[in-house]
Backbone atoms as SQL, in Angstrom:
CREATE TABLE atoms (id INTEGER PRIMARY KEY, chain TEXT, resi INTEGER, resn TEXT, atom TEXT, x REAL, y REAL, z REAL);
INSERT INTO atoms VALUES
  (1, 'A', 1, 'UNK', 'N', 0.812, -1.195, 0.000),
  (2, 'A', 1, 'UNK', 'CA', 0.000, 0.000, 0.000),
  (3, 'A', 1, 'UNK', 'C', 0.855, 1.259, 0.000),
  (4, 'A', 2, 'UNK', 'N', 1.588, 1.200, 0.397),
  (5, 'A', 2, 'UNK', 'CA', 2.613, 2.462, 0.869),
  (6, 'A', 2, 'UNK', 'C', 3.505, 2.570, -0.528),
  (7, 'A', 3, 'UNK', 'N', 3.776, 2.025, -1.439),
  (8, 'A', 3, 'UNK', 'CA', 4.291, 1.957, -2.714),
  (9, 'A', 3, 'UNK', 'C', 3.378, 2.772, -3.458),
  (10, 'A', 4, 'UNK', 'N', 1.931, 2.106, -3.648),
  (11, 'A', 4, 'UNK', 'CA', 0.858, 2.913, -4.436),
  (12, 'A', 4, 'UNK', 'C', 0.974, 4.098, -3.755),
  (13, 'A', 5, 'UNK', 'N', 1.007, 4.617, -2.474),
  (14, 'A', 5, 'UNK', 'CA', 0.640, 5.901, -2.098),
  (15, 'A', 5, 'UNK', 'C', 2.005, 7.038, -2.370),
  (16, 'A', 6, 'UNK', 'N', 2.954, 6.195, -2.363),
  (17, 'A', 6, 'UNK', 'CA', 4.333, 7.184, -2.282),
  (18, 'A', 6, 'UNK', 'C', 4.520, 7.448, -3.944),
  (19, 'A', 7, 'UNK', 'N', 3.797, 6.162, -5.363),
  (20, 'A', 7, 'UNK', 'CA', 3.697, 6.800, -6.229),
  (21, 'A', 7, 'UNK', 'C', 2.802, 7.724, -6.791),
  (22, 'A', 8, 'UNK', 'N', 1.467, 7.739, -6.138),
  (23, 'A', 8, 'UNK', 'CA', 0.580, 8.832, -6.237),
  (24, 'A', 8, 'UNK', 'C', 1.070, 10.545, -5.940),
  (25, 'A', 9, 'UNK', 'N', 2.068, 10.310, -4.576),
  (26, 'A', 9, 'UNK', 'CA', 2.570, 11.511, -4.325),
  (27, 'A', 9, 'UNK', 'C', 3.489, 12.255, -5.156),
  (28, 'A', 10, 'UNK', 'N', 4.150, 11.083, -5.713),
  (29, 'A', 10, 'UNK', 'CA', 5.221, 11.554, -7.289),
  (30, 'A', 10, 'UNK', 'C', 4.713, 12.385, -7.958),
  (31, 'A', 11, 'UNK', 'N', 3.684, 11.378, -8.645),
  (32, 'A', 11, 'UNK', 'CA', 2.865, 12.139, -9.417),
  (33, 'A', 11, 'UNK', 'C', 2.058, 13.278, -9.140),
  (34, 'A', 12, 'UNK', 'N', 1.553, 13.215, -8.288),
  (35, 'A', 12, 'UNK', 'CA', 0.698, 15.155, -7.442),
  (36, 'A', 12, 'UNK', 'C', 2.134, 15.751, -7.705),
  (37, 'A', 13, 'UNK', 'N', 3.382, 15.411, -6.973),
  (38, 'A', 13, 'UNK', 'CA', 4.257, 16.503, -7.331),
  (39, 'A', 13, 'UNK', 'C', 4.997, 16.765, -8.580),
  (40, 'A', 14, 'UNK', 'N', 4.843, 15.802, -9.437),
  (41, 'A', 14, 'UNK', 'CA', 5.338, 16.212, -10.702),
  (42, 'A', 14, 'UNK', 'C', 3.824, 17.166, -11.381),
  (43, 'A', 15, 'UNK', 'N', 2.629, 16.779, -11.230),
  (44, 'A', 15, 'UNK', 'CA', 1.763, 17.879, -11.828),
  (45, 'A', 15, 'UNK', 'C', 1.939, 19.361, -11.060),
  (46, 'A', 16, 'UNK', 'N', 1.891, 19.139, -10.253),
  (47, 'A', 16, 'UNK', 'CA', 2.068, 20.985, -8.944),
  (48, 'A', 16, 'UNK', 'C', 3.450, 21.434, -9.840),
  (49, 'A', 17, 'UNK', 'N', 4.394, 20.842, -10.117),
  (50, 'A', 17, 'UNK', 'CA', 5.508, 21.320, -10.334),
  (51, 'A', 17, 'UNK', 'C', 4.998, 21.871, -11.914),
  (52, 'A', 18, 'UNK', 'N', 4.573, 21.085, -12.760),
  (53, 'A', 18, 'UNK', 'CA', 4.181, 21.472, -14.049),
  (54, 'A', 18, 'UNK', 'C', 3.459, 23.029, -14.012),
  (55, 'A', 19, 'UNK', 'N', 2.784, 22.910, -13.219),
  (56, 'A', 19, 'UNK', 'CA', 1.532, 24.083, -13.272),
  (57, 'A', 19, 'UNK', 'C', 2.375, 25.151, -12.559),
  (58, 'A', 20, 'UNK', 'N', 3.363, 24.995, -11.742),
  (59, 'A', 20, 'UNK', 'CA', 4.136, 25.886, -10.944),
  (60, 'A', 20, 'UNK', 'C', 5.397, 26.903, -12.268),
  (61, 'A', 21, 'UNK', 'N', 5.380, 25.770, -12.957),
  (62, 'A', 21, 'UNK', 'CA', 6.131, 26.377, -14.518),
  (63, 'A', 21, 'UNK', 'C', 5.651, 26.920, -15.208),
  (64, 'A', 22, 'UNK', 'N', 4.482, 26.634, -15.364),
  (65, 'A', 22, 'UNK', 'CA', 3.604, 26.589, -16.510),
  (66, 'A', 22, 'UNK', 'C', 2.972, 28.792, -15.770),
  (67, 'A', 23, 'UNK', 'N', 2.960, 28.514, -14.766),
  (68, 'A', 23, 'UNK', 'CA', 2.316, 29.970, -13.988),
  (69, 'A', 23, 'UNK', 'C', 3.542, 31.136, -14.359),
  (70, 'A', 24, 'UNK', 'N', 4.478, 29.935, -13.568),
  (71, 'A', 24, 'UNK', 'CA', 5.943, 31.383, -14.142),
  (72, 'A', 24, 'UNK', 'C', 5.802, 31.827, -15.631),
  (73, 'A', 25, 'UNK', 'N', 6.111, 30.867, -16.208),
  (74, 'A', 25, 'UNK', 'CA', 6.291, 31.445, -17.897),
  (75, 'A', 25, 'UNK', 'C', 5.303, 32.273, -17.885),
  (76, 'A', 26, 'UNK', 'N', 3.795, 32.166, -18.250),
  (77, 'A', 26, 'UNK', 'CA', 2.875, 33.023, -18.109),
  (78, 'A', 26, 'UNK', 'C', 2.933, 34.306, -17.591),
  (79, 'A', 27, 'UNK', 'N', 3.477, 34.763, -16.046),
  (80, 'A', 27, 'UNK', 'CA', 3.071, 35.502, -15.322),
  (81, 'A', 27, 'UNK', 'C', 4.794, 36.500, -16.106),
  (82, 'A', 28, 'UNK', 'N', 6.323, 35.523, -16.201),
  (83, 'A', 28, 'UNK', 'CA', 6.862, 36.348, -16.906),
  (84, 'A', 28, 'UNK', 'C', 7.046, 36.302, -18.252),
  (85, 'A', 29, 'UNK', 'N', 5.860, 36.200, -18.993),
  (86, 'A', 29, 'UNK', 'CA', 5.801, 36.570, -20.207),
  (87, 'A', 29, 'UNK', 'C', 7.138, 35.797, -21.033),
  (88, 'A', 30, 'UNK', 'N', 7.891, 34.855, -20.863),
  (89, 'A', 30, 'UNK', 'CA', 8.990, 33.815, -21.343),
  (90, 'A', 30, 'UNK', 'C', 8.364, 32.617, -22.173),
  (91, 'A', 31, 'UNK', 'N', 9.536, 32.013, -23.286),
  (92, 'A', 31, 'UNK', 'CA', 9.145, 30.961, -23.436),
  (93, 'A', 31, 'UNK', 'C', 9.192, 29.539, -23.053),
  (94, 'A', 32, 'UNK', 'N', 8.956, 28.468, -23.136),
  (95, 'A', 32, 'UNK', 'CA', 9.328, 27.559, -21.990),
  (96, 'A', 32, 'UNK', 'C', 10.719, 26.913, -22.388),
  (97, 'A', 33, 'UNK', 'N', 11.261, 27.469, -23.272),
  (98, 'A', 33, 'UNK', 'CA', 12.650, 27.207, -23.224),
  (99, 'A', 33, 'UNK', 'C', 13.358, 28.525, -22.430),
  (100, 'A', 34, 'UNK', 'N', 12.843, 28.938, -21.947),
  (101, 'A', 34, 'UNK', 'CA', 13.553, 30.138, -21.006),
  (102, 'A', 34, 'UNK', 'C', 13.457, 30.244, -19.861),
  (103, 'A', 35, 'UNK', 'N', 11.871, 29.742, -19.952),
  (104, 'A', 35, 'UNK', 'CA', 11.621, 29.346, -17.874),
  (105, 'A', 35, 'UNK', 'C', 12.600, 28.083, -17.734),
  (106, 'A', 36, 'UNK', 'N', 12.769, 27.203, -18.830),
  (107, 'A', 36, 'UNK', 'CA', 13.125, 25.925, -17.751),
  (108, 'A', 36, 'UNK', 'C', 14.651, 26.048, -17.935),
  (109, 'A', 37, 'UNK', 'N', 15.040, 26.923, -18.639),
  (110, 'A', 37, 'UNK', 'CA', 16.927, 27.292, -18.097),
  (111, 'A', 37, 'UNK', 'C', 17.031, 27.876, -16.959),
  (112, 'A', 38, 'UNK', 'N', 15.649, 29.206, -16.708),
  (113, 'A', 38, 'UNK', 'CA', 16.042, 29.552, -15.356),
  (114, 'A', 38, 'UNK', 'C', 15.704, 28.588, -14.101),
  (115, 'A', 39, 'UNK', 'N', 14.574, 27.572, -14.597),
  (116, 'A', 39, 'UNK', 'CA', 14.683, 26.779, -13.087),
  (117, 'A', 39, 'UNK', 'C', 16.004, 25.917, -13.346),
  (118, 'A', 40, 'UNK', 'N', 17.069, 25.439, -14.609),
  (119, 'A', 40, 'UNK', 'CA', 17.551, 25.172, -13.885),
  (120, 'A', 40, 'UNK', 'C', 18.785, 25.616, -13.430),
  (121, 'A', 41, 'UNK', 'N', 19.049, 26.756, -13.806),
  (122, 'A', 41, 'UNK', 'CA', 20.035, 27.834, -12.856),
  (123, 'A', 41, 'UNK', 'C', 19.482, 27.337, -11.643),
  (124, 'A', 42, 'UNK', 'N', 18.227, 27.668, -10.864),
  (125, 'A', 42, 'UNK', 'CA', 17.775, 27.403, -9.964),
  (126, 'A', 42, 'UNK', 'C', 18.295, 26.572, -8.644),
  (127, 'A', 43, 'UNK', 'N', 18.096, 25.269, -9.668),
  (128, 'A', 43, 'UNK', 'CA', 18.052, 24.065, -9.546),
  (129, 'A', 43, 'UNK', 'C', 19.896, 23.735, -9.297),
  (130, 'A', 44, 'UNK', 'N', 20.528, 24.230, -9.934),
  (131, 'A', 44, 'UNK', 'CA', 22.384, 24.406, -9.717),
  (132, 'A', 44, 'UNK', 'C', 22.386, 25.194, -8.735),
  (133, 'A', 45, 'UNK', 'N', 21.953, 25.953, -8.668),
  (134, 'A', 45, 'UNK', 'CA', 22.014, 26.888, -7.473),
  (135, 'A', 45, 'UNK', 'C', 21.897, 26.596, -6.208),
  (136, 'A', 46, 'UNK', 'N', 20.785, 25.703, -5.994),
  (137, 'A', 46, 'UNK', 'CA', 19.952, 25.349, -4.993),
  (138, 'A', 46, 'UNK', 'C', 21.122, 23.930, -4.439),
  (139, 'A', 47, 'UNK', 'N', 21.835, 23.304, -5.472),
  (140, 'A', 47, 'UNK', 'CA', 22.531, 22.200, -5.170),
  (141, 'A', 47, 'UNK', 'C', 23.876, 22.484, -4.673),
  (142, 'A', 48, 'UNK', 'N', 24.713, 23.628, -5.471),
  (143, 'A', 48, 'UNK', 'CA', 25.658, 24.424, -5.201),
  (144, 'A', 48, 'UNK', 'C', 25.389, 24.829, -3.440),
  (145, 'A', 49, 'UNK', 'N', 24.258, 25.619, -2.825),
  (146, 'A', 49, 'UNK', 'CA', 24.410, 26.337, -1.508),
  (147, 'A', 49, 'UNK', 'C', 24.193, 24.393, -0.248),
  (148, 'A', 50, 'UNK', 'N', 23.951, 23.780, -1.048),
  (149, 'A', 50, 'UNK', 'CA', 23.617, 22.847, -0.199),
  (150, 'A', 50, 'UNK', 'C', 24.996, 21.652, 0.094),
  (151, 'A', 51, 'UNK', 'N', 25.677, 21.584, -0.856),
  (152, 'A', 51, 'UNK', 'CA', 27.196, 21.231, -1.191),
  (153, 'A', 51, 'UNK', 'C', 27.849, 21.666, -0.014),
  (154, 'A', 52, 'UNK', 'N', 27.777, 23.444, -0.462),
  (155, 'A', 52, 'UNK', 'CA', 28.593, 23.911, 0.814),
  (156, 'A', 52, 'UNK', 'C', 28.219, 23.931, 2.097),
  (157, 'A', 53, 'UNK', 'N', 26.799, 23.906, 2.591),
  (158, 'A', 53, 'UNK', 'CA', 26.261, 23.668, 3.768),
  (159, 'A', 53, 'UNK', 'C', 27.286, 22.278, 4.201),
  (160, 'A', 54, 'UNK', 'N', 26.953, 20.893, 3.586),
  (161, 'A', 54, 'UNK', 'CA', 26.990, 19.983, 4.017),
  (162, 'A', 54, 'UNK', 'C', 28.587, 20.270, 4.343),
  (163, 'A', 55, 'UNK', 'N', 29.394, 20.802, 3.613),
  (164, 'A', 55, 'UNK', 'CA', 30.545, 21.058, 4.292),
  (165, 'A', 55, 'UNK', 'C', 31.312, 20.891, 5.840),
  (166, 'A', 56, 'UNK', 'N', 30.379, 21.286, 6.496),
  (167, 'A', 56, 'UNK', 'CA', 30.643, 21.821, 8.521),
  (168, 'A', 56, 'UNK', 'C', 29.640, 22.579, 8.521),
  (169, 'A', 57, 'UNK', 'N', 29.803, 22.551, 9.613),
  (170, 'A', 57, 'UNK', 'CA', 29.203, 23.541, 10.681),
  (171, 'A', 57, 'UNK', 'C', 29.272, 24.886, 10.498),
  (172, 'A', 58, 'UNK', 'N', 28.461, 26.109, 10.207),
  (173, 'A', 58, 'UNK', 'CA', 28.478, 27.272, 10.325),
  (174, 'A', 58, 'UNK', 'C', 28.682, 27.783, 8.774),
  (175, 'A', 59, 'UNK', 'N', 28.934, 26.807, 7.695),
  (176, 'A', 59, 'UNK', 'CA', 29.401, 26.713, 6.529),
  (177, 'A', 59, 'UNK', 'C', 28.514, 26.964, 5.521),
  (178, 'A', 60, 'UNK', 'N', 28.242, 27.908, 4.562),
  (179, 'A', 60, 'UNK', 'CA', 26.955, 28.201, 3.355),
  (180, 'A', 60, 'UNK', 'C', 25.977, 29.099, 4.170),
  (181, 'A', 61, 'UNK', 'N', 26.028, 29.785, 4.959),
  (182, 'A', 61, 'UNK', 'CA', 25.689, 30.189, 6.146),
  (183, 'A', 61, 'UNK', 'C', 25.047, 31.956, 5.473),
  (184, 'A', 62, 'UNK', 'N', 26.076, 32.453, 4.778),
  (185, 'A', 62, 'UNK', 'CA', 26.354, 33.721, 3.746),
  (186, 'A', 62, 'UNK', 'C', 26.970, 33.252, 2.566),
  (187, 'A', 63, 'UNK', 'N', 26.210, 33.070, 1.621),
  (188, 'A', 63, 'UNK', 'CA', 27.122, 32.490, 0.094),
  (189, 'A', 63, 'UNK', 'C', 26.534, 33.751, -0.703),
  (190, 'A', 64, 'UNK', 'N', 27.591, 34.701, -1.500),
  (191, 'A', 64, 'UNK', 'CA', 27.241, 35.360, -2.440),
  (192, 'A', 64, 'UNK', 'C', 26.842, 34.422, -4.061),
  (193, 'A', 65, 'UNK', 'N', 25.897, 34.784, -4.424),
  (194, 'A', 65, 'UNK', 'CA', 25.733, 34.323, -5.578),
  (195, 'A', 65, 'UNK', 'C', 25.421, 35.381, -6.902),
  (196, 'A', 66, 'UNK', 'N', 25.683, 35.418, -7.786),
  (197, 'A', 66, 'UNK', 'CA', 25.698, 36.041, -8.954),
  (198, 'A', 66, 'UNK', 'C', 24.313, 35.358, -10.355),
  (199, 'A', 67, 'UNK', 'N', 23.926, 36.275, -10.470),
  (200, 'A', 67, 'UNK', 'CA', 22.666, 35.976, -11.309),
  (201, 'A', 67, 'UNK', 'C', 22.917, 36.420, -12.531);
């Protein structure tokens, strides 16, 4: 049971995520080859500050990042 339910949840979050793209492009006027480079800058980004977290203690704490 817990298989069926943990793949149902996949799926809710792969649609939320669709419609969560699908709102950006829209709302900034982009095409979806432009929203989905910036999620995945994002998405490097988001993996990059977490890299350095896992580092130590007190570490990713203040990370300058450049856009």
């Amino acid at each position: 049971m817990s298989s069926v339910n943990a793949a149902m949840q996949n799926q809710i979050a792969s649609v939320q995520q669709a419609l969560s793209i699908s709102s950006m492009r829209q709302a900034m006027g982009q095409t979806a080859g432009q929203v989905s480079k910036l999620v995945e800058g994002m998405e490097e980004t988001s993996q990059a500050v977490q890299q350095v977290r896992s580092a130590g203690p007190g570490r990713g704490q203040n990370v300058n990042l450049m856009a």
